[in-house]
Every structure is written in structure tokens, then in C-alpha cells.
C-alpha positions as CSV (number, residue, x, y, z in Angstrom):
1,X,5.9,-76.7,-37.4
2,X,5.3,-79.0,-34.8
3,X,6.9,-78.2,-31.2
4,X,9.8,-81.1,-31.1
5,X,10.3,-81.3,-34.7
6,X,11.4,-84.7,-36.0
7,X,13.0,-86.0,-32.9
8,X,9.1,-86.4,-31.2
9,X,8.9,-89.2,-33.8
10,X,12.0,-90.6,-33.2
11,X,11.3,-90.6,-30.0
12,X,7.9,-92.0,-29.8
13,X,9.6,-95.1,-32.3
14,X,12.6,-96.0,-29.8
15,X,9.6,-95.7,-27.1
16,X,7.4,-97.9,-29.0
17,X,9.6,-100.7,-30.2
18,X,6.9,-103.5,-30.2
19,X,5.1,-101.7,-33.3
20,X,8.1,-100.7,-35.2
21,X,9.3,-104.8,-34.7
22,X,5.1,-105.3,-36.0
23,X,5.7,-103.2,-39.1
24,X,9.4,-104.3,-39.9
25,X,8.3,-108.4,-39.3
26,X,4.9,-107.7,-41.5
27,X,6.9,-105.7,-44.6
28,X,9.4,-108.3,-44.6
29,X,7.5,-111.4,-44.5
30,X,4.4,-109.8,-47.5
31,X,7.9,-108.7,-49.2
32,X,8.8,-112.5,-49.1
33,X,5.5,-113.8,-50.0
34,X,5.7,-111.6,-53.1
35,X,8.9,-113.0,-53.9
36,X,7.8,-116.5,-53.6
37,X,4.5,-116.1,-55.8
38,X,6.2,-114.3,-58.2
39,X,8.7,-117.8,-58.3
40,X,5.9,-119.6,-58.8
41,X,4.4,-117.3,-61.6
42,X,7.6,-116.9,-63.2
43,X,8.9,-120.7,-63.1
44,X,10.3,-120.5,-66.6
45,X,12.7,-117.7,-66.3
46,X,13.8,-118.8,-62.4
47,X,14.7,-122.1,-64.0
48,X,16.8,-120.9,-66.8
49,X,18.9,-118.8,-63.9
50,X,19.8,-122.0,-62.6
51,X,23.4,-123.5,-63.9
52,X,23.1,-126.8,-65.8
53,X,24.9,-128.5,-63.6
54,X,22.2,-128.4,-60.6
55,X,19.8,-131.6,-61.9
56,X,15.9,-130.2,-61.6
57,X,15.8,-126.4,-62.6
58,X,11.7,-126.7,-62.5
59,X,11.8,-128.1,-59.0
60,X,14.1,-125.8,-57.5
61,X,12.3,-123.0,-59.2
62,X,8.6,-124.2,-57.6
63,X,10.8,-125.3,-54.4
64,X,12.2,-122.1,-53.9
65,X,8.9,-120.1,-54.5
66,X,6.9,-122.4,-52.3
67,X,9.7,-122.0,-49.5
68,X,9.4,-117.9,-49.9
69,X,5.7,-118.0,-49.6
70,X,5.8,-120.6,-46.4
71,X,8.7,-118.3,-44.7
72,X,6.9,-115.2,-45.6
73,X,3.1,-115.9,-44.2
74,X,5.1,-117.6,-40.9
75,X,7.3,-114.3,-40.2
76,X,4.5,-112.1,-41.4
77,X,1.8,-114.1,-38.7
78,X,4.5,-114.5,-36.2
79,X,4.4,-118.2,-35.5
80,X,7.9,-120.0,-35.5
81,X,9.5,-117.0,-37.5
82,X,12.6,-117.3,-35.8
83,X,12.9,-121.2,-37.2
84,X,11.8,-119.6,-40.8
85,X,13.9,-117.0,-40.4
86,X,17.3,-118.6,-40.2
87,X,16.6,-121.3,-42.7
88,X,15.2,-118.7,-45.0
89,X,18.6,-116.8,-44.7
90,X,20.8,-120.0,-45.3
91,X,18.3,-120.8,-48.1
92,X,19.4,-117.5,-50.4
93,X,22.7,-117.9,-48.6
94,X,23.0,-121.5,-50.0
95,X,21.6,-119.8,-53.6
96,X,24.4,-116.8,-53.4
97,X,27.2,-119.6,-53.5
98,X,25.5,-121.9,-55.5
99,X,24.1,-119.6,-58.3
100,X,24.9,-115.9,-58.3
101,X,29.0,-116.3,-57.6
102,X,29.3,-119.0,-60.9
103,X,27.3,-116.5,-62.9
104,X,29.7,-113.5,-62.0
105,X,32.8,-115.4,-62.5
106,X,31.4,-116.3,-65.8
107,X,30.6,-112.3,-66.8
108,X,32.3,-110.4,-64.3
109,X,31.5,-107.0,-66.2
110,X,27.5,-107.6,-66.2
111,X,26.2,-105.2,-64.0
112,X,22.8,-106.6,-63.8
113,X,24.8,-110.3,-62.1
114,X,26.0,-107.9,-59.7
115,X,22.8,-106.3,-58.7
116,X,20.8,-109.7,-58.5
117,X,23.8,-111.1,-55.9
118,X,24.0,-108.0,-53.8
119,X,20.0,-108.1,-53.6
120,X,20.2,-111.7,-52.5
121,X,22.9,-110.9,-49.8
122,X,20.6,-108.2,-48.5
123,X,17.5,-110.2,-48.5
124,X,19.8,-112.8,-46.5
125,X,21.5,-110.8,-44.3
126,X,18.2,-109.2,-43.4
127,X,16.7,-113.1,-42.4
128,X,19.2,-113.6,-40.0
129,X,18.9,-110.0,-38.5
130,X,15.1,-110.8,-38.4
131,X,15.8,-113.2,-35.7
132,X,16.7,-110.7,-33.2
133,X,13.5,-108.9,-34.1
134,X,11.4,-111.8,-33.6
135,X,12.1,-112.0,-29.9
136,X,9.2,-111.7,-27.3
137,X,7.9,-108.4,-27.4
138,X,6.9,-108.6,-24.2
139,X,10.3,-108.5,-22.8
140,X,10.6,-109.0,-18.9
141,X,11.1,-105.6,-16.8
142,X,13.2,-105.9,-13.7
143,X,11.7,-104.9,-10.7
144,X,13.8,-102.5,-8.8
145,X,14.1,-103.1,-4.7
146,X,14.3,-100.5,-2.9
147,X,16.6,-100.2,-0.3
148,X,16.9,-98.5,2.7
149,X,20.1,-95.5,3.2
150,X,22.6,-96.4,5.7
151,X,21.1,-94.0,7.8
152,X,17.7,-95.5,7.9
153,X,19.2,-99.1,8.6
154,X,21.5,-97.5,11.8
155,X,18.0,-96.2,13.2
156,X,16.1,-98.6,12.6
157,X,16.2,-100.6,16.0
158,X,15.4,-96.8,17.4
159,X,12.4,-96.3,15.8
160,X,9.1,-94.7,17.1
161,X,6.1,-97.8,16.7
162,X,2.8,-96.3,15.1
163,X,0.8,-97.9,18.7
164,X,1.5,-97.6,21.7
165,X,1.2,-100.6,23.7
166,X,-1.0,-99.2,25.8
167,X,-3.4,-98.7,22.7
168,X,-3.3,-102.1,21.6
């Protein structure tokens, strides 16, 4: 047993929030590049979730992957996440009213329509919440003045100098 128990780690995590917001950005953004290769390697199947009525189901298949793997590797690296990051989330966002909704008010009762839309409104929920993780880590601490007591500041004109004149 460990003196502290758990609450050392949870301790050491709210301490050390620059590497729990390295960890979180790099999960989410290999978790997005997965998702975006496996649109890519899956083109067939992604294009025959898309309704009939959207012109281009190869395109928006390839599109879509290509657009997961781009979003991914910037959030994952770091550079112009934040931008990524909110077009990724009104990306799926876009796909939960466009695709997901129709399907479910075609079958209400399949349970596997309803898994696929509440996945996409976590993975889009959790874009826009990324933006507040990819702030600065380095976040500006304010410096603290010190200031003197109200006794110090009465006495101050009555103070002893350090030399004496006659040592100067």
C-alpha cells in the first residue's frame, strides 16, 4: 500500500495538467486518424450509410476519411488544433443531422442506429471540448506584489537608514 493511496495520483494529475492535456490531445487525435484511415479502407460500406438523396456517396466517404486523418495528425501534433478541432466537431455535427437522424426516423427500433448516433455525438461533443484543451500550456502566472502593512507604511518616514551620514 502506498502512503496517500489513490489521491497522490490524483493529485500529482490536477498538479500536472500540461501532460494529462499531452495524453488526452494525442489519444484523441491517433483515435481520429484511425477513424479516418479506416474511411478510407472501408469506402464501400461508408458510402452505402449515406442516404440517396446526398449526390456523391464515394466522395463524401474518401472526403470524410481524408478530413479525419488531416484533423487527427493536426490535434495529435498540436499545430492549428484548435481551428481542426471546431470544424471537425461541426463536421460529425453536420453528419448527425444529415445522416444518423434520417436513418433513426426510418427504424426507430434498431438499436445498432442508435449506437452509431450517440458515438458520433460523443466524438463531436468531445471536438468542441478539445478546444478548451488546446489552449497554451504555458498559461501566464500572476505575479503577486507585495505590499507593505499599514503599520509599515505609518513608519516609514521614521525609519532608521542602514549609513550614517557620517559613514558615507
Amino acid at each position: 500500500s502506498t502512503p496517500g493511496g489513490p489521491l497522490m495520483y490524483r493529485a500529482y494529475f490536477i498538479g500536472n495538467r500540461g501532460i494529462v492535456k499531452l495524453i488526452g490531445n494525442f489519444l484523441y487525435g491517433c483515435a481520429m486518424i484511425v477513424f479516418g484511415i479506416q474511411h478510407i479502407l472501408y469506402a464501400q460500406f461508408v458510402a452505402s450509410l449515406i442516404p440517396s438523396w446526398i449526390p456523391g456517396d464515394y466522395y463524401w466517404a474518401y472526403g470524410t476519411g481524408l478530413a479525419l486523418v488531416v484533423a487527427g495528425i493536426s490535434i495529435t501534433c498540436e499545430w492549428r488544433g484548435k481551428f481542426c478541432s471546431r470544424w471537425l466537431g461541426i463536421m460529425i455535427s453536420l453528419w448527425i443531422g444529415l445522416v444518423h437522424f434520417p436513418r433513426i426516423q426510418e427504424n426507430p427500433e434498431d438499436h445498432y442506429e442508435w449506437t452509431m448516433l450517440f458515438q458520433a455525438l460523443i466524438i463531436a461533443s468531445g471536438a468542441f471540448v478539445l478546444r478548451k484543451n488546446l489552449s497554451p500550456s504555458e498559461e501566464p502566472i500572476p505575479q503577486k506584489t507585495q505590499t507593505r502593512t499599514s503599520k509599515a507604511k505609518k513608519r516609514w518616514h521614521q525609519r532608521t537608514p542602514l549609513l550614517k551620514k557620517s559613514e558615507v
